[in-house]
N, C-alpha and C positions, 0 to 999 in steps of 0.2 A: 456448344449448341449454336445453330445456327441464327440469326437475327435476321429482320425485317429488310437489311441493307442488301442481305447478299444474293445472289442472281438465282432463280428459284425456278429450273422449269415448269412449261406451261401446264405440262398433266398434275406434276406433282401438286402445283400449287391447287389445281382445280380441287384433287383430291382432299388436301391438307386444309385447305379456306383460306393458306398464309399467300401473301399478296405480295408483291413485289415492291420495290420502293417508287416506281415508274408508273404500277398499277392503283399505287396508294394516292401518288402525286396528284394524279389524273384524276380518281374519285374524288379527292380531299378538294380540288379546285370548283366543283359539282357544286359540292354541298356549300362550301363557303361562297360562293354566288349566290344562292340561294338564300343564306342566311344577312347574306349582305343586304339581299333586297329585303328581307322581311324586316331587319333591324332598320333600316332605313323607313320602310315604310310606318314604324311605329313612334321614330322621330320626326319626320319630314314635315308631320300636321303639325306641328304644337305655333309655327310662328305663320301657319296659314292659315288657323282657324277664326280669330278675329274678319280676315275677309270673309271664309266659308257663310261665316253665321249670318254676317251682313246680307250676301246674295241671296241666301236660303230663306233669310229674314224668320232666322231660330232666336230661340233666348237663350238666357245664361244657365239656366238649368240645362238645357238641352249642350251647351258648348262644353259643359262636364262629361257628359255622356257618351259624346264623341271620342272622346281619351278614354274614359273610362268603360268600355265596351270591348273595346280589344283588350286591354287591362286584364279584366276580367276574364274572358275567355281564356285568354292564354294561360293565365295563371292559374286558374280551376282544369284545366284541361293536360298540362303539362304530366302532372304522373298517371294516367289514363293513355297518355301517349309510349310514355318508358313503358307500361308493364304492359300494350300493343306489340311492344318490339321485341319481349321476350318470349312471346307467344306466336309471334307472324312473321313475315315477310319484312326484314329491315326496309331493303331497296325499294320494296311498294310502298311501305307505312311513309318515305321520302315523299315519293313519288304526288302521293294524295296527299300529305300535307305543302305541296307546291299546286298543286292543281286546285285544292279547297283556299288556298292565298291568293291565286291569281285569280279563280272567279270571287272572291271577295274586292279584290281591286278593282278590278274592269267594271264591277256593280257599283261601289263607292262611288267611282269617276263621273259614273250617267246618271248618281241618285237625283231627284228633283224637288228632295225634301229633306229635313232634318232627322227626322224621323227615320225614311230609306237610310239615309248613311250611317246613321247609328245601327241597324240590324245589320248593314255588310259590312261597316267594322268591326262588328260582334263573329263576321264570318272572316274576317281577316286574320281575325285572333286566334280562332281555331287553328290555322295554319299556319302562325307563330307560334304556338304552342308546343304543336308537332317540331317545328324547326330549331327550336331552342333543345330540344331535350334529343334528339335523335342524331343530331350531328355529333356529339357529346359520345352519345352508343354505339353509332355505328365508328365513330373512332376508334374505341375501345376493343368492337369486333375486330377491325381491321388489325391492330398493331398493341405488338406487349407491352406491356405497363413500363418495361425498361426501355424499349424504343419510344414510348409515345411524347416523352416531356420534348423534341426537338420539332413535333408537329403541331404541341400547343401553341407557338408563337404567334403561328397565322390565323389563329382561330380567334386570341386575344387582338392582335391586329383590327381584325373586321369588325369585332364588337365596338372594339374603342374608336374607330374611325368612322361608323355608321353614328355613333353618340354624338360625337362633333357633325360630321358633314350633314344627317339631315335637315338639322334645323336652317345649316347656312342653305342649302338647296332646295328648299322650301322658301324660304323669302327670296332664292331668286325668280325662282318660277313664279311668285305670285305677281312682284313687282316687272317681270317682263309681258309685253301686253301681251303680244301673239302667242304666247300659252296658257297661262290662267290656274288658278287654281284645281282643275281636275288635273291637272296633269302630275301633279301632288302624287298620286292612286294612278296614273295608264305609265309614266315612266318607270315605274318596277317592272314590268309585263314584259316586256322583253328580253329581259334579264334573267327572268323566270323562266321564259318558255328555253332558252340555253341552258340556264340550269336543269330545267326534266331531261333535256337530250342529253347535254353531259350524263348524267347520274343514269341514265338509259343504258350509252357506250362504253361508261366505266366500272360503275358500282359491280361486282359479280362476289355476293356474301352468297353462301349455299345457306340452306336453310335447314335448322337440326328440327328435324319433325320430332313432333312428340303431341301427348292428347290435350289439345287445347279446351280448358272451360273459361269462358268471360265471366268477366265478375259485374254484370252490368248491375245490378242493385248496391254495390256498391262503389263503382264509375259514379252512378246518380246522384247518390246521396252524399259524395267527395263535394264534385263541384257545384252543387244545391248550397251544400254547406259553406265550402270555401265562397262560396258567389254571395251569400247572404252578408259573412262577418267583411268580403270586402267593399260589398256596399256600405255596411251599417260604418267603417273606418273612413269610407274614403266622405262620405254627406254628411258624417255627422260633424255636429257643430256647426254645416252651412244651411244646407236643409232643413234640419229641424236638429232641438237642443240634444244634448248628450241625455241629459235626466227624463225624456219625454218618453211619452210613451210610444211610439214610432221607434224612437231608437233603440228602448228597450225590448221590445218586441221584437225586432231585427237582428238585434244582436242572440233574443234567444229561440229562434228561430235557428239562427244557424249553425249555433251548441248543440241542440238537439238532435239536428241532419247528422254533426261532425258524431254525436258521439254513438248514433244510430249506425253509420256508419264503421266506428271501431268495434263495434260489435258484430257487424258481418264479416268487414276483413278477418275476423278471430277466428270465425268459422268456416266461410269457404278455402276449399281447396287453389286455388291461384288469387288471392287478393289482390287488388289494386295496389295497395301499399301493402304490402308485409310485413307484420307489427316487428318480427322476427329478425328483421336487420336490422330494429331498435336496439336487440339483446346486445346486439355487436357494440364494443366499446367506439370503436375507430368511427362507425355512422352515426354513433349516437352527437360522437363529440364534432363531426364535420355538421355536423344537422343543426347542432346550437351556433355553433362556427360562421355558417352560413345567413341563419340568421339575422345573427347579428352587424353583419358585415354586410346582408342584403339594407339591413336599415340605415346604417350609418353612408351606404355609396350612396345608391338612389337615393335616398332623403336627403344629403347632405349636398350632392351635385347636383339636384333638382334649384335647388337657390343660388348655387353658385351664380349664373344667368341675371338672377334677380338683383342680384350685388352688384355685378358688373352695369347693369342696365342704370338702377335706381341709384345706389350711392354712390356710383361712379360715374354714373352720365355718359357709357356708352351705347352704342348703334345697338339693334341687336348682333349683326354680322361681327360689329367688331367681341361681344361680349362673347361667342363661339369661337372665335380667335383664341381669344383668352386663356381659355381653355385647354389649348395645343401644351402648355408640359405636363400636364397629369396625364392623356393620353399619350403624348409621348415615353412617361415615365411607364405608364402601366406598357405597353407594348415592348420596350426596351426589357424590361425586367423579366416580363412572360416569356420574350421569347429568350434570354441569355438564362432564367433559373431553370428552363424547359430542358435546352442542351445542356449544362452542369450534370443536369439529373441522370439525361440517358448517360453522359461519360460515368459519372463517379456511381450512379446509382442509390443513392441517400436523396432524399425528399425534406425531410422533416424541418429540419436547418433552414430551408427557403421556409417554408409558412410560417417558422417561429420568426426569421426575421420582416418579413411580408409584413407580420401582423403585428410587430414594431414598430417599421417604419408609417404601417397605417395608424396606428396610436400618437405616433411623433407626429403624424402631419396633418389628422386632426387637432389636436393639440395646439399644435401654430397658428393654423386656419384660425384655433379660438381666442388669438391675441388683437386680430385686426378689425380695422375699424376704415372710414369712409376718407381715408387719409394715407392709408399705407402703401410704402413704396413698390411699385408695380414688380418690380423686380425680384423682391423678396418676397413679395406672394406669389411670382414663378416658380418661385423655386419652394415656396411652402406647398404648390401642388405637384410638381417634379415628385417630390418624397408621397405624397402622398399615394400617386399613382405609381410609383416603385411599389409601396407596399400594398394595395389592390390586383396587380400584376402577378404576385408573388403567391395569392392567397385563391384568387380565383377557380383560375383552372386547377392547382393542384389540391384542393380540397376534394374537389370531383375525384381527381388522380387517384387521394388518398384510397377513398371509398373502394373504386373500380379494382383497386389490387388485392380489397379486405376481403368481398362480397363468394358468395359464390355465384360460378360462370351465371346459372339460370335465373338468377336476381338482378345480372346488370345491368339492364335496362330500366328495372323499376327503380333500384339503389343509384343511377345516376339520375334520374329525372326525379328523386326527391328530392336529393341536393340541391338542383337547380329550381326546383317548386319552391322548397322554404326560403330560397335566397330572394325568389322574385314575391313571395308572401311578406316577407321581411322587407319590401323595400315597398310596396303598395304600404304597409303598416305606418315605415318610417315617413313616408313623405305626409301622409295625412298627420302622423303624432306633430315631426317638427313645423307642420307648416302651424299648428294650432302653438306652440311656441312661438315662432317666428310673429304670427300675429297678434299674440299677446305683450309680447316684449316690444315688437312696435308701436303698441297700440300705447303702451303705458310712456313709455319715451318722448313720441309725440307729443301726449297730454303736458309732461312736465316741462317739455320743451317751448310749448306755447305757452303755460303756465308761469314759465321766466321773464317772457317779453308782455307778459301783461294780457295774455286773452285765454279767458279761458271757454270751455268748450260747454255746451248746453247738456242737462242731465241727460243721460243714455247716448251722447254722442259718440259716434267712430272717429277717436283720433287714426286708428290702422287709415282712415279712407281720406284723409287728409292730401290733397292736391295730387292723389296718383294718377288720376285721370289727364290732369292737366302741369305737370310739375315744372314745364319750361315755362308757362305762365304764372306761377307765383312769385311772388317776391323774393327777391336775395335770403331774408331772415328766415324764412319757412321754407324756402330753398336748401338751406344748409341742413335746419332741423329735420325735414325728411329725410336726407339723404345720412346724417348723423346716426338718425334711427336705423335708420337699413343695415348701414354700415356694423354698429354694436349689436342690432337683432341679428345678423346673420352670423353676426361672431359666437353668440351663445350656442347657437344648434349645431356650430362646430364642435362646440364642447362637451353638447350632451352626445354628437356623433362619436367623439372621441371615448367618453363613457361606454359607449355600446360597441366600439372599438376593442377595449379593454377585454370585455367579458370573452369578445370573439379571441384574442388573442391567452385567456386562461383556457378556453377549451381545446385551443391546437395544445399548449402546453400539453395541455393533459392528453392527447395520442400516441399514442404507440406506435415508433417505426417501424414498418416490416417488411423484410426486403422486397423488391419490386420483382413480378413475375416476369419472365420471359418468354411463356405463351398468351398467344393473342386472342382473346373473348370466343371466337368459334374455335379455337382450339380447343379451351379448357370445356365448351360444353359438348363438343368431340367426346373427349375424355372422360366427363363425368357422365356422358348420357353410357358410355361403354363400362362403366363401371358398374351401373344400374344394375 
């Protein structure tokens, strides 16, 4: 049978949707531009916003909202976009989620208030949502599930490299005078508008018509829902208390949306999510997979930063340094388990080991403390990102070779929805660890040298504002703290690690197809 590598002419391809590997190259460079700037643009803010808020003269409620706007959006929006691309236009559904990013950029750059850049954040997001989930699909259209593991490499690449590079890229633009913090939001724009034109010149998916009905009351009542439970996760405890009525309200509030919602996916004819790829063992068990695995990365690399900063006393730039062998390691692994897979064809061996090495290298992560030798926590994140690398994109993988053809779009972009629900979860659970286990350390630590703290005091807030101005002894004890609090949320990551790695166990291998997502819905629409 023929494969994706070999020389296709131009009618037959037109006819067949199968792409050349030169035609594939050329799109794939499109999309991952594209995806480069939107990842980038959802890191770039996070070590520019201290300035933003100062200029804008926001508060701290409001420097929440900033992050958590695109947050939001994208992640409420993500399977809305997959089961878009099983009903439309791939190359267009691209197309507008780069053109709704770029005009969310360009408006961000010129906002003149806190307020404005919170709603064109919120419109940024829309367009990472789209971009996360579709690059993923139109992959999938493009190339068989047995050629696609050597093209996953560079997808993992970009992801992992925009994680690192925005933040560094962001504190340089802030700290260089002659450009300033918009520039944070107008340097993606150019990048983007290459990317529409690429994806213009290259992307050519035919499109399998068939009768489209939208599921918008159930579109609605998804991201109403999901929008609600990840506000109520991400403020509670900062905003208002967990037991209060705000947060109880919020939280059922958006039960009600979600389960309002399972009850129309049931009934209409094209659901948003299709309860029915549940039945499926292989989504069911990548769906917990992901979860899990969205909680323990994002939650547990969201502090990574915090460690490096506070108990270790680095720069920010140098604490993104730092960081370089997990990214290393995950990109390495992505792209070497990717090729293994197209040559020998078995999958399953990488995610069970994947999800090993992610167990072992949270694990490690949960021995250290504000002391440990740098080198060996190089290499405790090396393993870790091996096994991140390993689990990522082939959980998707898994999925995309289970589903049938006219679900792939919705069955990849749930995967990637609960990974990134999963990881919004985790950072609010562990950072509410993190600052209890600070908070308590602190206490006993001052508690030793003789002072102790006034009822209802925050040991957590104890000289972070000002840390190079305190004393050597409360010096050490904050940084102690950090050091052992960060080490616990490794361990409950590595916990959540675990579960992710029972539920690959539990998948079933099955061999990988060798037609390419427009193929098979060729196929099945002809079978009709």
């Amino acid at each position: 049978m023929s494969n994706a590598d070999e020389p296709v002419p131009a009618s037959t391809a037109e006819e067949s949707g199968r792409m050349t590997q030169s035609q594939i190259i050329k799109a794939l460079v499109g999309m991952l531009l594209a995806m480069m700037t939107a990842l980038l643009s959802s890191t770039i803010v996070s070590t520019a916003l201290p300035t933003i808020i100062t200029e804008l003269h926001g508060s701290q409620d409001q420097y929440t909202w900033v992050v958590t706007a695109t947050l939001l959006a994208s992640t409420a929006t993500t399977p809305i976009w997959g089961k878009l691309a099983d009903l439309f236009s791939k190359k267009l559904l691209v197309q507008i989620a780069i053109g709704i990013f770029t005009i969310g950029s360009v408006a961000a750059g010129l906002a003149q208030s806190v307020d404005t850049l919170i709603a064109w954040r919120a419109l940024q997001g829309l367009g990472l949502g789209g971009l996360q989930s579709l690059v993923m699909i139109v992959v999938a259209a493009m190339i068989s599930p047995r050629e696609r593991g050597k093209y996953t490499g560079p997808i993992a690449a970009v992801m992992s490299v925009a994680t690192v590079a925005g933040p560094l890229l962001g504190g340089f633009i802030v700290d260089t005078s002659w450009l300033g913090w918009r520039w944070c939001f107008f340097i993606g724009v150019p990048l983007a508008v290459v990317a529409l034109i690429v994806v213009q010149r290259t992307l050519d998916l035919p499109v399998v018509t068939r009768r489209v009905r939208v599921d918008y009351l159930g579109a609605a009542l998804i991201a109403g829902g999901v929008s609600a439970l990840l506000i109520w996760v991400t403020l509670g405890g900062k905003q208002f208390a967990w037991g209060s009525g705000m947060s109880l309200a919020l939280a059922g509030f958006g039960v009600v949306l979600l389960a309002l919602a399972i009850a129309v996916e049931a009934r209409v004819p094209e659901p948003i999510i299709p309860l029915r790829l549940f039945r499926d063992r292989t989504t069911a068990l990548a769906t917990i997979a992901s979860i899990a695995v969205g909680i323990a990365m994002f939650g547990g690399a969201v502090f990574l930063g915090q460690y490096f900063q506070i108990a270790r006393g680095y720069s920010p730039t140098a604490a993104g340094l730092l960081t370089l062998p997990m990214v290393i390691g995950s990109m390495l692994s992505s792209a070497g388990s990717g090729a293994l897979i197209t040559r020998f064809g078995r999958w399953k061996g990488y995610l069970v080991g994947g999800g090993v090495l992610t167990v072992v290298g949270f694990g490690l992560l949960g021995t250290i403390t504000e002391s440990t030798n740098m080198v060996l926590l190089g290499c405790y994140l090396f393993l870790l990102g091996c096994g991140m690398g390993m689990m990522m994109q082939n959980l998707v993988l898994a999925v995309q070779n289970t589903v049938a053809a006219s679900d792939l779009g919705a069955a990849s972009s749930t995967v990637t929805f609960f990974r990134s629900l999963g990881g919004t979860v985790g950072v609010s659970v562990l950072g509410a660890v993190l600052a209890t286990e600070v908070s308590d350390r602190i206490a006993r630590g001052l508690a030793a040298i003789g002072i102790d703290l006034p009822a209802g005091g925050d040991a957590g807030g104890v000289g972070l504002g000002s840390l190079n101005q305190l004393p050597p002894p409360l010096v050490d004890i904050v940084r102690g703290a950090y050091g052992n609090g960060t080490a616990t949320i490794f361990v409950v990551a590595a916990a959540l690690a675990a579960v992710s790695l029972i539920a690959v166990l539990g998948i079933k291998e099955v061999p990988l197809r060798t037609e390419s997502g427009f193929e098979r819905q060729q196929a099945q629409k002809a079978a009709v």
